[in-house]
C-alpha positions as CSV (number, residue, x, y, z in Angstrom):
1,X,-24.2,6.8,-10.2
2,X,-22.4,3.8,-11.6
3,X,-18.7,3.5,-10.8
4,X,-16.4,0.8,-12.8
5,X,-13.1,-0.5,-11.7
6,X,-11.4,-2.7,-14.3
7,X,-9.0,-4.5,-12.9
8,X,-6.0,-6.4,-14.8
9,X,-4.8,-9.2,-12.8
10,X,-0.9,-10.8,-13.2
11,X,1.1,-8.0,-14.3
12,X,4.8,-9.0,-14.1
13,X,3.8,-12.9,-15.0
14,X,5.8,-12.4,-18.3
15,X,7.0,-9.5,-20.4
16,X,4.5,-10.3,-23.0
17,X,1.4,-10.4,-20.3
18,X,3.3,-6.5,-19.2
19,X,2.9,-5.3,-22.4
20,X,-0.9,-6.5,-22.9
21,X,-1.8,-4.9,-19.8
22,X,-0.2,-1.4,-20.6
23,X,-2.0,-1.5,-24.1
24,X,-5.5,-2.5,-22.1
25,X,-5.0,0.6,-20.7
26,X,-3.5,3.0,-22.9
27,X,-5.7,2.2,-25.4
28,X,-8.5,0.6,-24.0
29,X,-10.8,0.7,-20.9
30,X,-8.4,-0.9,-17.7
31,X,-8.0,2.0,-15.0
32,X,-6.2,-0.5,-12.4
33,X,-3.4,-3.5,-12.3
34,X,-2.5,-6.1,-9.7
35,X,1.5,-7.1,-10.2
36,X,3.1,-9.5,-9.4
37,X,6.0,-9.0,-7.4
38,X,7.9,-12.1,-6.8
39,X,8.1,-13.0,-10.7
40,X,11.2,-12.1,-13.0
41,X,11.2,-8.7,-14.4
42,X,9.6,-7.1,-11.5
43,X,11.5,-3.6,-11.5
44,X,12.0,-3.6,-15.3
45,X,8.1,-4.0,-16.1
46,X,6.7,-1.5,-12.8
47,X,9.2,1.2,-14.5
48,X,6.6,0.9,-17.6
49,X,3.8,1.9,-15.5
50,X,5.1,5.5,-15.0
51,X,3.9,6.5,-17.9
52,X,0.2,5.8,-17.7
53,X,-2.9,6.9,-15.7
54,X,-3.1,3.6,-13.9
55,X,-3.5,2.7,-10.1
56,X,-1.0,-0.2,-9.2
57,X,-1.5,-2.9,-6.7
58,X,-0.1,-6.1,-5.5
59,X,-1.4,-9.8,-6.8
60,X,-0.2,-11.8,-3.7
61,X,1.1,-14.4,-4.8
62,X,1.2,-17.6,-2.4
63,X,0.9,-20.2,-5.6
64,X,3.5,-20.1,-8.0
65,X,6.9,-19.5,-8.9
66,X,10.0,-18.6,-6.6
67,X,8.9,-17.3,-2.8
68,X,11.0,-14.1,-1.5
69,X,11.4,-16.0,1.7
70,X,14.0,-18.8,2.3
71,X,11.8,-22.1,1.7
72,X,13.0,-23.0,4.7
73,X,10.8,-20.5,6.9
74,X,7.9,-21.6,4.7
75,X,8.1,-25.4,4.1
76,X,4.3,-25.8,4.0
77,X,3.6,-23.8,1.2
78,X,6.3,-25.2,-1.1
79,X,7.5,-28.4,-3.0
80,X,10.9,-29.8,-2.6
81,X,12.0,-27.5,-5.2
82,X,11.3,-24.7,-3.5
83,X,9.1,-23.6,-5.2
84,X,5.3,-23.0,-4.6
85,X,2.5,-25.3,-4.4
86,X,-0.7,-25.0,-5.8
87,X,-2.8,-26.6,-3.2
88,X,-0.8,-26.2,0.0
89,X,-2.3,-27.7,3.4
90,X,-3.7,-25.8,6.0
91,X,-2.1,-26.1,9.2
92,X,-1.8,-24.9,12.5
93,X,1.7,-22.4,11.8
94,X,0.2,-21.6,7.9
95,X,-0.8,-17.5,9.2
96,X,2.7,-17.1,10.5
97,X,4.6,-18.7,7.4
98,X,1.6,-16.5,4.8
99,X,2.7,-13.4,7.3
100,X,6.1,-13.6,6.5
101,X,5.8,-14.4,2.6
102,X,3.0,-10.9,2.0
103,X,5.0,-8.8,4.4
104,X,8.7,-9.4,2.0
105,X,6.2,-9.2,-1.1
106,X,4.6,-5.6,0.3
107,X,8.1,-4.4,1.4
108,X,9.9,-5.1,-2.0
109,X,6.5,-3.2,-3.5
110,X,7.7,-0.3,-1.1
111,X,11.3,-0.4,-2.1
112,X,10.8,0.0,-5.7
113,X,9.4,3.5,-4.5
114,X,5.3,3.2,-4.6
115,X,2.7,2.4,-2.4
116,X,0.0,0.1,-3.6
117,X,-3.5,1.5,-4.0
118,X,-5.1,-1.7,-3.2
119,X,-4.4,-6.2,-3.0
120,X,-5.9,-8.9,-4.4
121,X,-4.1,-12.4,-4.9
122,X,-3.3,-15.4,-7.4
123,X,-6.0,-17.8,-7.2
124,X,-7.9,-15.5,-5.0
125,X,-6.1,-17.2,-2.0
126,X,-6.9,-14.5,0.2
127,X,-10.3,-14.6,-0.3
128,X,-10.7,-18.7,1.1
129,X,-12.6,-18.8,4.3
130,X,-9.5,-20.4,6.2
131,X,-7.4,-17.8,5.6
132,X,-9.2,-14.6,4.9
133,X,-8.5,-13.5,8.4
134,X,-4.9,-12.7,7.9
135,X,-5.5,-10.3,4.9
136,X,-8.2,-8.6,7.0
137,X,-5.9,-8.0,9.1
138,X,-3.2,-7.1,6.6
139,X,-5.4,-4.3,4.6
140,X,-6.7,-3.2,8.3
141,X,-3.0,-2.7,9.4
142,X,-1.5,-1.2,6.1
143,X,-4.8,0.5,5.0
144,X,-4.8,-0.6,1.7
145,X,-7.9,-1.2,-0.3
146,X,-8.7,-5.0,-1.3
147,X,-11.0,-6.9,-3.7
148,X,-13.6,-8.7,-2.2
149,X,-15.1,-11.6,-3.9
150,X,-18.7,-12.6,-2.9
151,X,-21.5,-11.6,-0.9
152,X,-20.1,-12.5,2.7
153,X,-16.4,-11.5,1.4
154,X,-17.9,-8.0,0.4
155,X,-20.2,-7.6,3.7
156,X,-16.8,-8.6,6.6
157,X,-15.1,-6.2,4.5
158,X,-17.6,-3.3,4.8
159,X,-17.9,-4.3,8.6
160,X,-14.3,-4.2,9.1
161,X,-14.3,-0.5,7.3
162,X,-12.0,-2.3,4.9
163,X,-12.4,-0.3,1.3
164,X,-13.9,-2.6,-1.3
165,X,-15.9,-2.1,-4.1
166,X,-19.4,-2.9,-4.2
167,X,-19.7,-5.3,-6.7
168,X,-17.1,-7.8,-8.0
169,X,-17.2,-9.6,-11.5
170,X,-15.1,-12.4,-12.1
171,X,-17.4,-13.7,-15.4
172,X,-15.5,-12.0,-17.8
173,X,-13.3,-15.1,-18.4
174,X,-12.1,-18.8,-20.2
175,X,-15.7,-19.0,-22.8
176,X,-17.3,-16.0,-21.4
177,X,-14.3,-13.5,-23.6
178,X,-16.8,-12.5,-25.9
179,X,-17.5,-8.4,-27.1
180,X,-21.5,-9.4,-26.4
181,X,-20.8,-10.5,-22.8
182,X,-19.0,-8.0,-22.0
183,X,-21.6,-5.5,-23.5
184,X,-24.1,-7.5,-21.1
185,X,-22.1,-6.6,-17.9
186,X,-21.9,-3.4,-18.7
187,X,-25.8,-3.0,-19.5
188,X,-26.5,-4.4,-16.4
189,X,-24.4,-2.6,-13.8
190,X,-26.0,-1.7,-10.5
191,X,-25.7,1.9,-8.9
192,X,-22.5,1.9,-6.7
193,X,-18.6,1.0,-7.4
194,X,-18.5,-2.5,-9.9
195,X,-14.8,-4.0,-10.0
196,X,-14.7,-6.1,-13.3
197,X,-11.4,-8.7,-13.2
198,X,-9.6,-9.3,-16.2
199,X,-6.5,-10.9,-17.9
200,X,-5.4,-9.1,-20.9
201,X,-2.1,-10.0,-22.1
202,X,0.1,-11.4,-25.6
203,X,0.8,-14.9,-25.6
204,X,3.7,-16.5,-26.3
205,X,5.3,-19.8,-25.8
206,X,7.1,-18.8,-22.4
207,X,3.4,-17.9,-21.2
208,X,1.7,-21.2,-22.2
209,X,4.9,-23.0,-20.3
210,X,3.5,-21.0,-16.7
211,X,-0.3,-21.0,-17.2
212,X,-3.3,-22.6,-18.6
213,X,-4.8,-19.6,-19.4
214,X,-3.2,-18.1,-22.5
215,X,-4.9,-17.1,-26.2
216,X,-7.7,-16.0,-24.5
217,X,-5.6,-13.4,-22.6
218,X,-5.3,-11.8,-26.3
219,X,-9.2,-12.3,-26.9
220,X,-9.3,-9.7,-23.7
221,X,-7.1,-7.6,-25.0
222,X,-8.9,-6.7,-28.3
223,X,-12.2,-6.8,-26.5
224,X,-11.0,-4.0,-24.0
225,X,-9.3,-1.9,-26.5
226,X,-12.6,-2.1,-28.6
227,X,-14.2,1.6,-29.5
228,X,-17.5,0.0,-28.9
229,X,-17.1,-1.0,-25.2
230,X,-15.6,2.8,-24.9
231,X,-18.7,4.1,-26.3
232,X,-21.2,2.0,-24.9
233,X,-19.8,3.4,-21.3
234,X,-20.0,6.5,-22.3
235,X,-24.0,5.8,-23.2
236,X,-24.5,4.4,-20.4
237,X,-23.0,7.3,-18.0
238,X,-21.0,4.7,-16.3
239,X,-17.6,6.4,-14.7
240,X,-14.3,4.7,-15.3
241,X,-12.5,4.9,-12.0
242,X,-9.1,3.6,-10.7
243,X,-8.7,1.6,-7.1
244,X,-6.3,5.0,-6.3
245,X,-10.0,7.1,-6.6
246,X,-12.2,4.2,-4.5
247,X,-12.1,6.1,-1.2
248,X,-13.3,9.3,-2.7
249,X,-16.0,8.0,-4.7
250,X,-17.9,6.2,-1.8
């Protein structure tokens, strides 16, 4: 049988990204989100979630914007700002300053009243060799479901009895946002649990001032929403699932 996650990373990056995601969703093909918890609008935009059929997890966010921590506990991972860096250095105390900076993020997660059905990050820091370790660890301790990106990503997972899906697909993305690429994917699933990333959102002016990736976020969205796609899953007796149903399905 072939299972499909679609996953729609940076909920909670703006309003106007929210409000994409919710659509992909409620009127298109996204079963699962990833938000982001340490970006403005947090409570006001995971209230919106209520009303739809969608699992919700946390997009670890070690890259941008405003840490929960005081900068001071974690001065290798931002600027003099106080803010984050992209590219931070790896050093000796890095796991214990990441630690701190997940475990605020997961508890503020918590305190709005949810538990997440699964991680994955911004930049898909938790997925560089230096530092995968600590969110091993993290999804071990917390058991939490994670996406895995890559071959030897996917296999430590599996070894670690750390739920993942089978196959991850990141190419649906920048020049690749086309309906015919999408329709490829699809046609060419493998038996087993596929997680498909995405970025759906509306773009706006106070979006292209926080990322690079913008307009296309809207390509996404009417790809998603398209009856086609829809139908051509149903064709192909592929099963929309959410990360909340991974466990039962393997």
């Amino acid at each position: 049988m072939k299972y499909l996650i679609i996953n729609a990373d940076d909920y909670n990056l703006t309003d106007n990204v929210s409000r994409g995601i919710i659509d992909a969703c409620n009127k298109g093909i996204v079963t699962s989100t990833t938000i982001m918890v340490n970006t403005e609008g947090f409570e006001k935009n995971l209230k919106f979630l209520s009303d739809y059929p969608i699992s919700v997890g946390i997009h670890f966010n070690l890259t941008y914007g405003t840490p929960l921590c005081n900068p001071g506990d974690i001065p290798n991972l931002v600027g003099e700002d106080g803010k984050f860096i992209r590219n931070f250095q790896i050093i000796t105390d890095i796991e214990k300053q990441i630690l701190l900076e997940i475990e605020l993020q997961y508890n503020r997660f918590l305190e709005a009243g949810l538990k997440p059905s699964h991680f994955d990050s911004h930049h898909h820091i938790h997925a560089r060799p230096e530092l995968k370790n600590i969110f091993f660890d993290f999804a071990l301790n917390k058991n939490l479901s994670m996406r895995s990106r890559g071959l030897a990503h996917k296999h430590e997972c599996k070894e670690k009895n750390i739920r993942t899906a089978d196959f991850f697909c990141e190419d649906f993305y920048g020049k690749n946002v086309t309906l015919a690429y999408l329709e490829n994917i699809l046609k060419n699933l493998k038996e087993g649990i596929t997680e498909i990333m995405c970025h759906p959102g509306y773009s706006d002016n106070f979006l292209k001032k926080r990322s690079s990736y913008t307009d296309n976020r809207e390509k996404e969205l009417e790809i998603l929403t398209e009856p086609k796609i829809l139908k051509l899953i149903e064709e192909l007796d592929i099963k929309l699932i959410s990360y909340r149903e991974l466990k039962s399905e393997k």
